[in-house]
C-alpha positions as CSV (number, residue, x, y, z in Angstrom):
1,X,0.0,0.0,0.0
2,X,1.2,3.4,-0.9
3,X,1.2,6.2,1.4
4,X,1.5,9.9,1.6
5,X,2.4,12.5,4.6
6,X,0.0,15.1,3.9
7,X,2.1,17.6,5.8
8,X,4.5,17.7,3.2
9,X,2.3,19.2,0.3
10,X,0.4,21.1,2.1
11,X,0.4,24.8,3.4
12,X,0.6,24.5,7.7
13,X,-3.1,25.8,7.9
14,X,-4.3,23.0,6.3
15,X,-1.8,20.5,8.7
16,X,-4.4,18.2,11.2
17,X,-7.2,18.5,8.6
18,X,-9.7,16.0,7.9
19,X,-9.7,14.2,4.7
20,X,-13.0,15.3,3.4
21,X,-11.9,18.9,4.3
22,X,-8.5,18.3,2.8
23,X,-10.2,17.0,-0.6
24,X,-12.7,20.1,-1.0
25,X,-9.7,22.6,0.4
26,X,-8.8,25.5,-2.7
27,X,-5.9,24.7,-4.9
28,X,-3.9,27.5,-2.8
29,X,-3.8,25.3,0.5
30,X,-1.0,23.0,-1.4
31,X,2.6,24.1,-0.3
32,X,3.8,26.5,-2.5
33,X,0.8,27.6,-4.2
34,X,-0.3,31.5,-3.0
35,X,-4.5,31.9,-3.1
36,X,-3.3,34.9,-5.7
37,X,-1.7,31.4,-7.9
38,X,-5.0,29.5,-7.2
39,X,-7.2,32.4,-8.4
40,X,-5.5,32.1,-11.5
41,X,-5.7,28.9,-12.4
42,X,-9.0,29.5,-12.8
43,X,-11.6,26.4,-13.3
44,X,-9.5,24.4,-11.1
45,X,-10.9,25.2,-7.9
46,X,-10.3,22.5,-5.1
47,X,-7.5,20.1,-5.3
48,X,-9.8,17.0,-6.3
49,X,-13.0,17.5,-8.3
50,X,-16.4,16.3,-5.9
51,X,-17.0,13.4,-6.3
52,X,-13.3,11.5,-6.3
């Protein structure tokens, strides 16, 4: 099984998170991304689509 420590890609706000928040969160809580970045990449609004 693969695994992944969350921590590491996202911003600290986001750290401790659930996962159902952490799936609908903005593109901008990923480390490294501004909210000014996430604005612009415009359709792309939450880091996984609903439903996944």
């Amino acid at each position: 099984m693969t695994s992944i420590d969350l921590d590491k890609v996202l911003d600290k706000a986001w750290a401790g998170k659930s996962l159902p928040e952490i799936l609908a969160a903005p593109v901008g809580a990923l480390k490294g991304i501004s909210d000014r970045d996430g604005e612009l990449l415009g359709p792309v609004r939450r880091i996984f689509p609903a439903g996944v």
